[in-house]
N, C-alpha and C positions, 0 to 999 in steps of 0.2 A: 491527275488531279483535276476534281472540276475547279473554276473560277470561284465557287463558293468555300472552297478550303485554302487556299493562298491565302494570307494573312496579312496586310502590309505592316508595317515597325513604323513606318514613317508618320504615324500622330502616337506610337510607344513611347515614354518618355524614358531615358536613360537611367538604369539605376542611380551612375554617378552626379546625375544631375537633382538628387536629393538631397535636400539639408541634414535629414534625419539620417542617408545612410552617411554620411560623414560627421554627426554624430556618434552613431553607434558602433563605428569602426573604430574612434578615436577611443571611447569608453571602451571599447570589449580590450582592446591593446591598454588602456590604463586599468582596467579593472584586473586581469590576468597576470600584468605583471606584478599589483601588489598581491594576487593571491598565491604568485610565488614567492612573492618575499616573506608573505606569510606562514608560509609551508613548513618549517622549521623553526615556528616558535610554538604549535601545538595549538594554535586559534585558527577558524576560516573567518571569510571576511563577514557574513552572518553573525558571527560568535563575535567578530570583532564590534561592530555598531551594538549590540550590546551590551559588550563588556562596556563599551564605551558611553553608553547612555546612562548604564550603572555608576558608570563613575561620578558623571557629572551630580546625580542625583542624589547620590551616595545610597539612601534606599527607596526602595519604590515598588511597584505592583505589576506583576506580568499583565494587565490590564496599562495600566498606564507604559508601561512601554509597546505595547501592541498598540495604542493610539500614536507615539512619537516616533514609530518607525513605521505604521503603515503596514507591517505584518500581521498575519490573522492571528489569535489568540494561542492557536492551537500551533501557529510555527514558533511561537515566543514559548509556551511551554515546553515544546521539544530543544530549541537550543538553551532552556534556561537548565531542564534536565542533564544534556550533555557537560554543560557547565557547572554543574553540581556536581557530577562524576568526576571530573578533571580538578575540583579542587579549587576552583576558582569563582563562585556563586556559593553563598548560602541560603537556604530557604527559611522561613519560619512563619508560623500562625501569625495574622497582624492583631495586634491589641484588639483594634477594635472591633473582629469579626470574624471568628476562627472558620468561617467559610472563606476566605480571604486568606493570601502568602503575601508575603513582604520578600524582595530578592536584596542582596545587598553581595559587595564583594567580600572575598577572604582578603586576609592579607597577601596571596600569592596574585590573586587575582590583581589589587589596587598595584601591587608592584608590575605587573605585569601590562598594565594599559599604555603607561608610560613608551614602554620600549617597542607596543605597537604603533603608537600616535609618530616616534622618529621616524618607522618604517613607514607610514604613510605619508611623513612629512617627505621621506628620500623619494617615493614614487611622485609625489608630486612635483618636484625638483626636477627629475630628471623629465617627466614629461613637457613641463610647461616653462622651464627656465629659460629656453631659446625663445620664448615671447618678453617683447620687452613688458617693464611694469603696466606700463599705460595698454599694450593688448592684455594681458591677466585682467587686468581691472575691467576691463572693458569688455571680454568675455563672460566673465563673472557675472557682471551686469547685465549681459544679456540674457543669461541662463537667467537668473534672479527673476527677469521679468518675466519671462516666459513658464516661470511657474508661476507667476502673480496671476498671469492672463487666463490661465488654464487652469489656476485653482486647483494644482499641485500639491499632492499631500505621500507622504511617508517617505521613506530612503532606499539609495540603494543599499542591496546589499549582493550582490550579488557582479 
């Protein structure tokens, strides 16, 4: 090897000496395990922040939730479709502009957010419950700001 192929590490900075990858190690282990707990109710966790944005709304426009989740258009129609199939999303013409759908939940669907929002509550539990309140809060708040800063917009979903 000439001198010019040796490499030093010595100005490398260490993976583990990122914020972000201890972020995204903490998320990938909190996200995976609620998409196990999810596995066995017939929702992914995609399908879940949906269903869940439906709920809140009660009805609303695959447009408007492509703006509150930060998914493109065209991934909100595919999971709204999947959710039609399942029984759990209705479609229909909106009043005002039959170029326009309105999504809204079934009845199996609004039963059913419920007993995902415990499961998400259990993942969060278990993840975070060895931080006492004041770190929760305190991390919370950090996250919070660091979307404020960065002008953070849509959710995970994944």
């Amino acid at each position: 090897m000439t001198p010019m192929t040796i490499r030093s590490t010595a100005n490398v900075s260490a993976l583990a000496s990122h914020t972000g990858f201890w972020l995204r190690l903490v998320s990938n282990h909190v996200s995976h395990s609620f998409a196990r707990k999810l596995a066995g109710s017939g929702a992914t966790v995609a399908e879940w922040v949906i269903l869940r944005e439906i709920f809140e709304a009660r009805e609303t426009s695959p447009g408007r939730l492509a703006a509150s989740t930060g998914l493109t258009r065209g991934a909100v129609s595919k999971l709204v479709d999947r959710l039609v199939r399942k029984g759990l999303v209705s479609r229909s013409e909106a009043d005002r502009d039959r170029r326009f759908q309105d999504v809204e939940l079934t009845a199996a669907g609004r039963a059913l957010v419920p007993r995902l929002a415990a499961l998400a509550d259990r993942n969060d539990r278990e993840f975070f419950s060895r931080l006492s309140a004041r770190e929760r809060e305190a991390l919370v708040a950090t996250l919070k700001k660091l979307v404020a800063l960065h002008d953070l917009k849509g959710m995970p979903t994944t």
